[in-house]
C-alpha positions in Angstrom: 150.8 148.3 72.3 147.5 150.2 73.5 148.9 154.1 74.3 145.9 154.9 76.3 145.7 155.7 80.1 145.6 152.9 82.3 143.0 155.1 84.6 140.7 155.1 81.3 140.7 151.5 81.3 138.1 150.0 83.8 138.8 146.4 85.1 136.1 143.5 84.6 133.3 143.7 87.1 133.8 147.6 87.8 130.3 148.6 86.0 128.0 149.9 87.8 126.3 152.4 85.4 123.5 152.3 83.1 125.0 152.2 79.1 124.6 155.7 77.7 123.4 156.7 74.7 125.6 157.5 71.7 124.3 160.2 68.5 125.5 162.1 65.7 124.1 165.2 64.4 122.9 166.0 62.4 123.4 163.4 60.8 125.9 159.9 60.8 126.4 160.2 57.2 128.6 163.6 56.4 130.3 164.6 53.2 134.0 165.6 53.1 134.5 168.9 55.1 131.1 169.1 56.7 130.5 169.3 60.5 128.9 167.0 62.9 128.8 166.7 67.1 128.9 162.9 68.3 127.2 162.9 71.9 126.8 160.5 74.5 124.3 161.1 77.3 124.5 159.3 80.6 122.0 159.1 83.0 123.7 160.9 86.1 125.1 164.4 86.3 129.2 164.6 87.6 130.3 162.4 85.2 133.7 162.5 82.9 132.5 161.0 79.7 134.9 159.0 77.4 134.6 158.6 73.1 136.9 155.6 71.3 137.3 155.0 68.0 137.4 151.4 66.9 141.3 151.0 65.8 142.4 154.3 67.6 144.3 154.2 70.8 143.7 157.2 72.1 140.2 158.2 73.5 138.7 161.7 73.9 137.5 162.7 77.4 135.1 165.1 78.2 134.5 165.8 81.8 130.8 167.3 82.7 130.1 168.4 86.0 126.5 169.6 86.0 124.7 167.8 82.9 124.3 164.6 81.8 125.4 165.0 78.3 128.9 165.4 76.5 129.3 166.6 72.9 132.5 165.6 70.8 132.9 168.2 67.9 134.1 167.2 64.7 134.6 170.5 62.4 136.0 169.8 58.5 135.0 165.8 58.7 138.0 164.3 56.9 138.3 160.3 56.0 139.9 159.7 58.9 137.2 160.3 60.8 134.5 158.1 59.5 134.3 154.5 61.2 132.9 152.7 64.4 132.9 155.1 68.1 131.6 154.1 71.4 131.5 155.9 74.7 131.0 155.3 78.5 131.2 157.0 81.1 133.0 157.3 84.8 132.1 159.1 88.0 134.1 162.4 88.8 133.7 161.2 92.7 134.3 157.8 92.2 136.7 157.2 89.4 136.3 153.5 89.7 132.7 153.5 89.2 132.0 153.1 84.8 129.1 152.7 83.5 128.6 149.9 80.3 129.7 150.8 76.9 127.3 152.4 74.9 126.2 150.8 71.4 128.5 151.3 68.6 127.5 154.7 66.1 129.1 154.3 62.8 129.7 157.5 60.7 130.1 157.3 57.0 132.1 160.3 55.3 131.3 160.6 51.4 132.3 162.9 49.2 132.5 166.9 49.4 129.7 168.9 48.4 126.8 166.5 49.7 125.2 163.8 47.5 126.4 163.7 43.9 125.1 161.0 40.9 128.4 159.9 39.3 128.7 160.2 36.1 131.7 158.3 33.6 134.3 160.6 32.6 133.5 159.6 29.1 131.4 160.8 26.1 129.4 158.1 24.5 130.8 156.0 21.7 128.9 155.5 18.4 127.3 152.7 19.3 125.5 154.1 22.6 124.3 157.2 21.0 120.2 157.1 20.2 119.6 159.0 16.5 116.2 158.7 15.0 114.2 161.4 12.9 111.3 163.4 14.0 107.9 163.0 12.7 105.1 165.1 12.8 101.7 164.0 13.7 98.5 165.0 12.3 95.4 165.0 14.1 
């Protein structure tokens, strides 16, 4: 069963706002441990902004009186964290007012330390290792 607030939950035909737009900086692909803001921006100012997580229940809200734009944190990126997020957005006046659901940002956690070449645990057997002999040209 869906845990989240009923009030966060806006019946069919109860759009009225533009979509907003949905970013990840600085970038949607972050290694293990890193830090990144996801941020929606609608396009009027008194609105309480509202971040899901495709598979999670519970949204993040994020009310913001004066600007059109609320930023969602995320410090020490874990696993968990990577996958599928939307947002929308609801008036502060007029709770019943949303706007439509923004397209979906995908963020893609990799390993820690930032890009890596992986490289087989394994030394070489015999039969991959290249031997020749040196030669010396003469001009």
């Amino acid at each position: 069963m869906d845990s989240a607030p009923l009030y966060l939950k806006p019946r069919k035909g109860e759009r009225e706002f533009l979509k907003p737009t949905i970013w990840v900086s600085p970038s949607r692909v972050v290694a293990l441990g890193g830090n990144i803001t996801i941020r929606c921006e609608g396009q009027d100012l008194g609105m309480e902004f509202v971040l899901r997580k495709a598979g999670h229940p519970n949204p993040q809200v994020q009310t913001v009186p004066h600007g059109p734009v609320a930023e969602f944190p995320i410090a020490s990126v874990g696993r968990e964290d990577g996958g599928t997020y939307t947002c929308e957005y609801r008036s502060i006046a007029e709770q019943s007012r949303w706007s439509y659901l923004s397209d979906p940002v995908e963020i893609i956690v990799g390993g820690g330390g930032g890009a890596h070449l992986s490289i087989p645990d394994h030394s070489p057997t015999p039969s991959q290792t290249v031997t020749g002999s040196l030669q010396q040209w003469d001009a």
